[in-house]
N, CA, C and O of each residue as an XYZ file, in Angstrom:
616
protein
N       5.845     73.706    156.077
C       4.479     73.514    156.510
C       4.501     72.992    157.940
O       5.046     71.922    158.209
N       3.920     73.732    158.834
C       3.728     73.196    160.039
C       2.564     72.070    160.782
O       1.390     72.178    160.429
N       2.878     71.184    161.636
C       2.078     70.515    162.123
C       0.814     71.167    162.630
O       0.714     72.365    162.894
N      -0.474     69.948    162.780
C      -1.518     70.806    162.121
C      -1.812     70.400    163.818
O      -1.709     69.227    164.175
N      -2.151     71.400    164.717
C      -2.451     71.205    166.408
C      -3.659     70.641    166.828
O      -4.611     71.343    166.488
N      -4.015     69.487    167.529
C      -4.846     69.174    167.609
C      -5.217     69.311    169.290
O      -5.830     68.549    170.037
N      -4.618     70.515    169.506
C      -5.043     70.876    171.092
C      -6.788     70.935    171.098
O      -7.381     71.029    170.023
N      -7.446     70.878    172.241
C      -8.648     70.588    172.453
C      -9.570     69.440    171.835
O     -10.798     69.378    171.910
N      -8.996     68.847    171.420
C      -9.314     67.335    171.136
C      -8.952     66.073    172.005
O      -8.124     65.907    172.900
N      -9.996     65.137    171.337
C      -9.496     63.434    172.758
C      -9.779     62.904    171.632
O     -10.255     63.264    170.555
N      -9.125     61.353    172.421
C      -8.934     60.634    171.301
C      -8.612     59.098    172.125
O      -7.942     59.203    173.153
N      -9.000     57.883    171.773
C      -9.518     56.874    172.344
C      -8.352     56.037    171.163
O      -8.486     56.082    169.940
N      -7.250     55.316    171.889
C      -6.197     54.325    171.084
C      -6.280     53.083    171.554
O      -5.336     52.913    172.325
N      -7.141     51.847    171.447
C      -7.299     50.581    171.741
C      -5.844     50.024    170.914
O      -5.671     50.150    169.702
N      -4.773     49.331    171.960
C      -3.918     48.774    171.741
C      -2.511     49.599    171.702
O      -1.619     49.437    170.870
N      -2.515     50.355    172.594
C      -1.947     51.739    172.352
C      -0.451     51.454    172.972
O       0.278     52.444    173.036
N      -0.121     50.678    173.260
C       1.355     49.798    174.406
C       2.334     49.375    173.231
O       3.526     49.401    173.538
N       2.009     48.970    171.872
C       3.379     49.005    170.564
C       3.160     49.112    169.523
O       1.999     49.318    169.169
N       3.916     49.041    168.856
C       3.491     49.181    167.503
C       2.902     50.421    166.671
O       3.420     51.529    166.815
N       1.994     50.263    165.942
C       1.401     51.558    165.296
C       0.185     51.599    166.179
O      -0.660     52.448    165.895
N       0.005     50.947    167.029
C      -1.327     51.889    167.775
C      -0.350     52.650    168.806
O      -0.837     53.748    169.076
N       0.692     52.453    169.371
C       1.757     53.309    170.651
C       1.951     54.419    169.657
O       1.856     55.537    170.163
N       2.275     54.380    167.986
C       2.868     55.801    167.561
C       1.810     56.377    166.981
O       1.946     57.442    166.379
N       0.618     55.755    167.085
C      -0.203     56.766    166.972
C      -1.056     57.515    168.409
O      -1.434     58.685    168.475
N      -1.153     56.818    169.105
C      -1.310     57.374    170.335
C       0.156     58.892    170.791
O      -0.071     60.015    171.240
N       1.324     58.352    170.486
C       2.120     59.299    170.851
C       2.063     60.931    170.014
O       2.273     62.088    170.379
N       1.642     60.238    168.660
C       1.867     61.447    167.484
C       0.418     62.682    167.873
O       0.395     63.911    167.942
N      -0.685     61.582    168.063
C      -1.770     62.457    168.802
C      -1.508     63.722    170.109
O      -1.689     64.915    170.352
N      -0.973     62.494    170.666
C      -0.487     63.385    172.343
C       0.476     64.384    172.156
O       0.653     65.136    173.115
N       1.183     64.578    171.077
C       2.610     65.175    170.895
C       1.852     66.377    170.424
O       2.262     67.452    170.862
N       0.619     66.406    169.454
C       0.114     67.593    168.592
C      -0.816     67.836    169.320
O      -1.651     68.479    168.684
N      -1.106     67.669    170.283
C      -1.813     68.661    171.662
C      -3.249     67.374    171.941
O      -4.144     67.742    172.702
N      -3.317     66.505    171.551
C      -4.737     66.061    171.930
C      -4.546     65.325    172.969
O      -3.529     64.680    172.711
N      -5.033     64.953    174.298
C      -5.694     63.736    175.060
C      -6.192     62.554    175.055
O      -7.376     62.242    175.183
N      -4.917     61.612    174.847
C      -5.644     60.324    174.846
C      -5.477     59.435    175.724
O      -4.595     59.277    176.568
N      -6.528     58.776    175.426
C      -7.105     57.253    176.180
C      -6.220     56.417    175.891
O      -6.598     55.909    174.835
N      -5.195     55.934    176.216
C      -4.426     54.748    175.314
C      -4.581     53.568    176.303
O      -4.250     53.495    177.486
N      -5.392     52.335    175.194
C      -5.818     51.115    176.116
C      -4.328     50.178    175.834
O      -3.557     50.531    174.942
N      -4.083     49.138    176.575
C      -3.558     48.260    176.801
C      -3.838     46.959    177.272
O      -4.383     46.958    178.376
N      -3.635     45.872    176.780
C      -4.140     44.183    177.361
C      -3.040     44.332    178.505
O      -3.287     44.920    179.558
N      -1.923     43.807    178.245
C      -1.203     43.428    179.583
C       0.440     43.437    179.199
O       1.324     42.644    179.525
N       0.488     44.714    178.335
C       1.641     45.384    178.277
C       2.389     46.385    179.073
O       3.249     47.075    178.524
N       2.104     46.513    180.388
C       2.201     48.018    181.068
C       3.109     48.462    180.833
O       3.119     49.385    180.018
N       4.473     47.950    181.525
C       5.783     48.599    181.012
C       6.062     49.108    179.631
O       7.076     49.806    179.638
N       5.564     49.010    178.565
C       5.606     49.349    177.500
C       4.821     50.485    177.012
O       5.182     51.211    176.086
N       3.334     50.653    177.914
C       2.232     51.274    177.907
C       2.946     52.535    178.473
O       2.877     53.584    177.831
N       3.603     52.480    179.605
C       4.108     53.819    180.960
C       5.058     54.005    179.782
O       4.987     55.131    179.291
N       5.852     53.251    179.262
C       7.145     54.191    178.406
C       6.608     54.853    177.267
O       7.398     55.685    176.821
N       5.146     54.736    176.419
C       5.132     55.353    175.487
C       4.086     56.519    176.517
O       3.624     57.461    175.873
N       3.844     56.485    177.537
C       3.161     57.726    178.190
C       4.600     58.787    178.499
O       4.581     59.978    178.186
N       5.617     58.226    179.053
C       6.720     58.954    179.532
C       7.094     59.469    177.776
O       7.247     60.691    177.768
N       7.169     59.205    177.165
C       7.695     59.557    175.656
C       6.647     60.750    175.164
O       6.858     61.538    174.243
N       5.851     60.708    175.731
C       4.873     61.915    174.679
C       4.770     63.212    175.985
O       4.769     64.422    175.760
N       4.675     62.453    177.553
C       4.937     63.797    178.380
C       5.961     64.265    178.362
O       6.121     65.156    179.196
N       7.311     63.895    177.325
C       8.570     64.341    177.760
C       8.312     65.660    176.953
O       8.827     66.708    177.343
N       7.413     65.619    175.680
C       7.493     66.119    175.126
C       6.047     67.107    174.618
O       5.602     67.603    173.583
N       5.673     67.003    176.126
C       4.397     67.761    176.348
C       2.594     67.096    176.038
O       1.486     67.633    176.024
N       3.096     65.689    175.827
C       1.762     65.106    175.622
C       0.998     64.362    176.364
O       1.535     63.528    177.093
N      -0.194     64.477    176.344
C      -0.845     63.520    177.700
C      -1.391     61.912    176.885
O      -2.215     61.875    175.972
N      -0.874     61.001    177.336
C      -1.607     59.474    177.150
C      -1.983     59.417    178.835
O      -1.382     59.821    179.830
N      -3.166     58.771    178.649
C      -3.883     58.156    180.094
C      -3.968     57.010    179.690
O      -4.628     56.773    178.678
N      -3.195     55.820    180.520
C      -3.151     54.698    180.016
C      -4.781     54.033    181.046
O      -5.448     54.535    181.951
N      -4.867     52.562    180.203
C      -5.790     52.112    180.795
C      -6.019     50.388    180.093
O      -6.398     49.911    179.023
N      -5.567     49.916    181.326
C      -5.814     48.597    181.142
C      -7.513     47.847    180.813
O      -8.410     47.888    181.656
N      -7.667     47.206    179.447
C      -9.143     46.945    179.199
C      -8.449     45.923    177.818
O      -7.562     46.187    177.006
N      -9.437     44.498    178.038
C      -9.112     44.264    177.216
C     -11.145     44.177    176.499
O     -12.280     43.893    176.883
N     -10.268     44.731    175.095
C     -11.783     44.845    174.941
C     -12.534     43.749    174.330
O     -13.620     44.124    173.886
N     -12.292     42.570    174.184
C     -13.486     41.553    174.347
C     -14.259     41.181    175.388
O     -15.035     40.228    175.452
N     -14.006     41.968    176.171
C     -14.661     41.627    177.813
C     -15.358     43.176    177.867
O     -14.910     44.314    177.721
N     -16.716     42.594    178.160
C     -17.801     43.487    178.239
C     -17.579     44.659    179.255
O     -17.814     45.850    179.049
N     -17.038     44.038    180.489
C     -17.107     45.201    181.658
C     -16.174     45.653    180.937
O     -16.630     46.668    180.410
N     -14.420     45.381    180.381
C     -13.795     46.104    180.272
C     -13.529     47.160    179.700
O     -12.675     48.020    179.913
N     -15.029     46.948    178.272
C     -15.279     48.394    177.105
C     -16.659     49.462    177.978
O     -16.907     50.608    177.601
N     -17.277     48.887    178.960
C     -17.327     49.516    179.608
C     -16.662     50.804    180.920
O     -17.042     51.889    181.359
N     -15.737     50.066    181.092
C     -14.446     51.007    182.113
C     -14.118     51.870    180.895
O     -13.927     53.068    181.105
N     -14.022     51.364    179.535
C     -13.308     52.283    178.227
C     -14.339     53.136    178.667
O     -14.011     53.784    179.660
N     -15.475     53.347    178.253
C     -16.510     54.369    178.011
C     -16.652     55.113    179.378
O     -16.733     56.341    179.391
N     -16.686     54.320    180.620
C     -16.540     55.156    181.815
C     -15.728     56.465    181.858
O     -16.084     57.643    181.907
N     -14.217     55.724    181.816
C     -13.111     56.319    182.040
C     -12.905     57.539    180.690
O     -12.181     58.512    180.900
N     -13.553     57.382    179.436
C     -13.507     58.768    178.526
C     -14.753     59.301    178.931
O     -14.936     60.308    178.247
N     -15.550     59.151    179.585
C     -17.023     60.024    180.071
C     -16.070     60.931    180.697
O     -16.070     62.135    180.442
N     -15.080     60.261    181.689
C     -14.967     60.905    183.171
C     -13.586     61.943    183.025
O     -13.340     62.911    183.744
N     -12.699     61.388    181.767
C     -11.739     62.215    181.452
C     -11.841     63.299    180.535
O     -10.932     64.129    180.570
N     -13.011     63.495    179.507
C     -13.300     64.389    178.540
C     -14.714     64.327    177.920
O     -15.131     65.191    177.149
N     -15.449     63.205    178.325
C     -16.719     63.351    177.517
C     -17.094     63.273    176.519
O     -17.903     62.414    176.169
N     -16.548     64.264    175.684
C     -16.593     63.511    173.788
C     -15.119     63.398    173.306
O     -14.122     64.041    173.634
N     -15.313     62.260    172.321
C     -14.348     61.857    171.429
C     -14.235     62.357    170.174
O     -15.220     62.189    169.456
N     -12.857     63.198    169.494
C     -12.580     63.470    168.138
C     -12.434     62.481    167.728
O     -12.912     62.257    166.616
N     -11.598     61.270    168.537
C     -10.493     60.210    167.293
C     -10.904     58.881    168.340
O     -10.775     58.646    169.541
N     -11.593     58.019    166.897
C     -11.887     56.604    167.751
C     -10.619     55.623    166.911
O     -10.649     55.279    165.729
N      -9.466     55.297    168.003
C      -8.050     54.478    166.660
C      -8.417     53.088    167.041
O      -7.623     52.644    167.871
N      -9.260     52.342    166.744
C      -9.234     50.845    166.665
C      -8.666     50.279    166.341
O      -8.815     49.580    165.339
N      -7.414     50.352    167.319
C      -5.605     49.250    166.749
C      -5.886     47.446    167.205
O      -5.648     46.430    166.552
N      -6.575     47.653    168.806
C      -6.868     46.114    169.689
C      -6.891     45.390    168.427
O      -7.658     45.868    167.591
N      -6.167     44.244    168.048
C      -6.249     43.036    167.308
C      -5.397     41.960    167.902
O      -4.582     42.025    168.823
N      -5.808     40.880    167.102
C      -4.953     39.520    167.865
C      -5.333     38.669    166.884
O      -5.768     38.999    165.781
N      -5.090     37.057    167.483
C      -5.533     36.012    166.727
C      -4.758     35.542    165.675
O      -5.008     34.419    165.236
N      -3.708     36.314    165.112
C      -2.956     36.216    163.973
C      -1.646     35.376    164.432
O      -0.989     34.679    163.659
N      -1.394     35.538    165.692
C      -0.190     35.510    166.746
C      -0.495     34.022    166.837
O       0.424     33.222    167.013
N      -1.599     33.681    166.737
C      -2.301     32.328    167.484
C      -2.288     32.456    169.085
O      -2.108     31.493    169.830
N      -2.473     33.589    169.453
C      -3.058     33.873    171.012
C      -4.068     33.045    171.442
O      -4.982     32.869    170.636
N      -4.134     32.510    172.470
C      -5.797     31.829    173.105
C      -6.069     31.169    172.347
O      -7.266     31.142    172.063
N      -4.819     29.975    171.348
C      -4.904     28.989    170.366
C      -6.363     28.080    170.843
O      -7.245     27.613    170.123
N      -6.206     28.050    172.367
C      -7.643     26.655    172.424
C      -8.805     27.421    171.663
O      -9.468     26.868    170.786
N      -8.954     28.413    171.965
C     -10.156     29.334    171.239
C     -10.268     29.881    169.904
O     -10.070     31.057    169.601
N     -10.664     28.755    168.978
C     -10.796     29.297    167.660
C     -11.367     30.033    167.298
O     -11.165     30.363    166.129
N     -12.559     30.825    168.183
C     -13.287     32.131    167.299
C     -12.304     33.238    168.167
O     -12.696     34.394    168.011
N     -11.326     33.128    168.886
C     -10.160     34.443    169.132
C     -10.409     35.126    168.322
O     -11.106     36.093    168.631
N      -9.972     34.979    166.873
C      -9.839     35.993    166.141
C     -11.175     36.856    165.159
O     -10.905     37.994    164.776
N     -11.717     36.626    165.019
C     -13.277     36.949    164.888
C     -13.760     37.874    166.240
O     -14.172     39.034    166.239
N     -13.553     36.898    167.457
C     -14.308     37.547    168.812
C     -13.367     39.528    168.983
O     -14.036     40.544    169.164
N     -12.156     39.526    168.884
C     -10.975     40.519    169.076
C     -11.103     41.543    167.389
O     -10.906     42.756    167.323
N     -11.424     40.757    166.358
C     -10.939     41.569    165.416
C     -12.136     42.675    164.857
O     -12.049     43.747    164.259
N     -13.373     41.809    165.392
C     -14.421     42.245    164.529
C     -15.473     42.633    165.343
O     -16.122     43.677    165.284
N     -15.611     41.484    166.284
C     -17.018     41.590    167.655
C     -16.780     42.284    168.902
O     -17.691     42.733    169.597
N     -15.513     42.373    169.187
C     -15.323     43.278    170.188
C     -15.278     44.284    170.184
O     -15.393     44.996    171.182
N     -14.978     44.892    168.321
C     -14.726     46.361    167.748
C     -15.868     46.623    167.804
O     -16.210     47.389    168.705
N     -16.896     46.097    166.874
C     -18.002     46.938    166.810
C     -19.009     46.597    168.464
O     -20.027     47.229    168.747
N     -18.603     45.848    169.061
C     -19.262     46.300    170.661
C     -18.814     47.772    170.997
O     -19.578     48.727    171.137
N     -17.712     47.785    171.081
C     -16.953     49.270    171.507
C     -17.066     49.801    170.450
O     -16.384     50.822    170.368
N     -17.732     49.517    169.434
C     -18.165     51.360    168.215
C     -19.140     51.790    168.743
O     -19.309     52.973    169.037
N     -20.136     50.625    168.990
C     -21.370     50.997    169.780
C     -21.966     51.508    170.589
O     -23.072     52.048    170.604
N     -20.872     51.267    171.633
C     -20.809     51.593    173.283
C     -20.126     53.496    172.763
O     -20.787     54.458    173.154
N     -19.344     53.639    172.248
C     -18.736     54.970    172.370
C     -19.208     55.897    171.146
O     -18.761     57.006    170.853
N     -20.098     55.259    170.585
C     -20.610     56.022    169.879
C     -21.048     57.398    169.751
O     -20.799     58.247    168.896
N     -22.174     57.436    171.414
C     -22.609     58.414    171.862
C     -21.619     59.461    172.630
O     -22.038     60.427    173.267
N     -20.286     59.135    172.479
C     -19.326     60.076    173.054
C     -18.738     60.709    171.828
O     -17.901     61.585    172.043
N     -19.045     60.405    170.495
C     -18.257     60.913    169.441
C     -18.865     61.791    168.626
O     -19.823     61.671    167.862
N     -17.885     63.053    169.015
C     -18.658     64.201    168.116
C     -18.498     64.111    166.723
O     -17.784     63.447    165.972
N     -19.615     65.214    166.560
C     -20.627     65.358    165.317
C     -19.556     64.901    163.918
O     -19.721     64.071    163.023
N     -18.566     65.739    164.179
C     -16.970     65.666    163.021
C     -16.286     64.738    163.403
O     -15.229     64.662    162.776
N     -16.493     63.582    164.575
C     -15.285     62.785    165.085
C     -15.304     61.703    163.937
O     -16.279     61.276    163.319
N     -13.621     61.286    163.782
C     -13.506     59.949    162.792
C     -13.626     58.308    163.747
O     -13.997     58.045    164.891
N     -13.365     57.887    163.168
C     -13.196     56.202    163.559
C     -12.481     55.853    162.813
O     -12.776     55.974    161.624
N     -11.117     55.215    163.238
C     -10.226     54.917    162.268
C     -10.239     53.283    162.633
O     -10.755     53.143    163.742
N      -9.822     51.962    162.032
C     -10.704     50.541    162.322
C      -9.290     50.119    161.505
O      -9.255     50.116    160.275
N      -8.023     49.732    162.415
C      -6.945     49.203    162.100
C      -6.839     47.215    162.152
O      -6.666     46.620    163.215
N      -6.960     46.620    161.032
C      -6.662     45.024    161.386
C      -6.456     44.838    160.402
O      -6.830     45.534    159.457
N      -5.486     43.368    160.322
C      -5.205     42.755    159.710
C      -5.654     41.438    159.114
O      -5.200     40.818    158.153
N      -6.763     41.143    160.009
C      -7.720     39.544    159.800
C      -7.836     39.434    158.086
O      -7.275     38.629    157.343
N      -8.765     40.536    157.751
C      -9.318     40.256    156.559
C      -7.901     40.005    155.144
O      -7.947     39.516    154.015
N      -7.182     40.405    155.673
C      -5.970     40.495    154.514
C      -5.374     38.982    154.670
O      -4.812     38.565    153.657
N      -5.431     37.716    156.276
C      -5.118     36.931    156.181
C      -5.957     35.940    155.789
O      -5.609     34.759    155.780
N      -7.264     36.398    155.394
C      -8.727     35.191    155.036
C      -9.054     35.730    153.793
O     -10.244     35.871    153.512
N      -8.162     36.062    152.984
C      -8.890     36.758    151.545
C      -8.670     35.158    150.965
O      -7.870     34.337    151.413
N      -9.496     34.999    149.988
C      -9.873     33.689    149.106
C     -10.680     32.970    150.429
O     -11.711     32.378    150.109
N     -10.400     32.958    151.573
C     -11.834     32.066    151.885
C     -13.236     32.162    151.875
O     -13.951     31.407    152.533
N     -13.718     33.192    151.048
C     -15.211     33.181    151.136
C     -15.246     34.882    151.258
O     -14.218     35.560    151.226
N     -16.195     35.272    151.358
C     -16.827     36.923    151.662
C     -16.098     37.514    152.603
O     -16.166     37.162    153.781
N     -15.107     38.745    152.064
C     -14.134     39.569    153.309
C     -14.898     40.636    153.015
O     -15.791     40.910    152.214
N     -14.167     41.284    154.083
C     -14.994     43.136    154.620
C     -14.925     43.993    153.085
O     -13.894     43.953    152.413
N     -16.077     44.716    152.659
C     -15.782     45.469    151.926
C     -14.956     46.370    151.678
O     -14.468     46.574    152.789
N     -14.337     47.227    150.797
C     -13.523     48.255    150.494
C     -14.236     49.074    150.668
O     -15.443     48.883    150.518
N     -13.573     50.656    151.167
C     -14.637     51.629    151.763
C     -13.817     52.707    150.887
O     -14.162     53.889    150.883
């Protein structure tokens, strides 16, 4: 069975510099689609998973944004207006807070996991076609289960 081509498609990877948001950004780019792959302040890591998918014929456009910062999910939405216009694949990897990042700031993880996502569902909404998915990758709710009301099962 052959891989299924996702040439003429884009696709938007918040956190796209390691981990499973870099191999999913790469696996996209590898099966023909165009992506956006965001990054906080990983670059070197960001350019090597771009060099890894053009070696092998795929385009990542990296782009520094971190998305709890308003202008910066704005530059997101700019910069996919200006590179393709509509979105097939929204990969909502950006998470934090678990790390104890920006420890002085106790709503970190709330502000990154949950409020910054659905700002940027919002904002790119209107770029996502009719069939496009949203895929909404975190780990918060799996570390606050028993404290009170977590995200529903979908």
């Amino acid at each position: 069975m052959g891989q299924v081509s996702l040439k003429g498609k884009n696709a938007i990877v918040t956190g796209a510099s390691r981990g499973i948001g870099a191999e999913i950004a790469y696996l996209l780019a590898i099966r023909g689609a165009v992506v956006l792959g965001t990054y906080l302040s990983r670059e070197r890591r960001m350019m090597q998973v771009c060099m890894r998918a053009q070696a092998e014929g795929g385009v990542i456009v990296p782009l520094a944004a971190d998305i709890t910062e308003s202008d910066d999910r704005l530059q997101i939405f700019q910069r996919a207006t200006d590179q393709f216009q509509r979105v097939d694949f929204l990969i909502l990897n950006a998470a934090g807070g678990l790390e104890r990042e920006r420890s002085n700031d106790p709503q970190w993880p709330m502000r990154i996991n949950k409020e910054a996502q659905l700002a940027l569902v919002e904002l790119l909404l209107p770029l996502l076609r009719p069939a496009g998915k949203i895929v909404y990758l975190t780990s918060v709710w799996a570390h606050r289960l028993g404290e009170g009301r977590t995200a529903p099962a979908l």
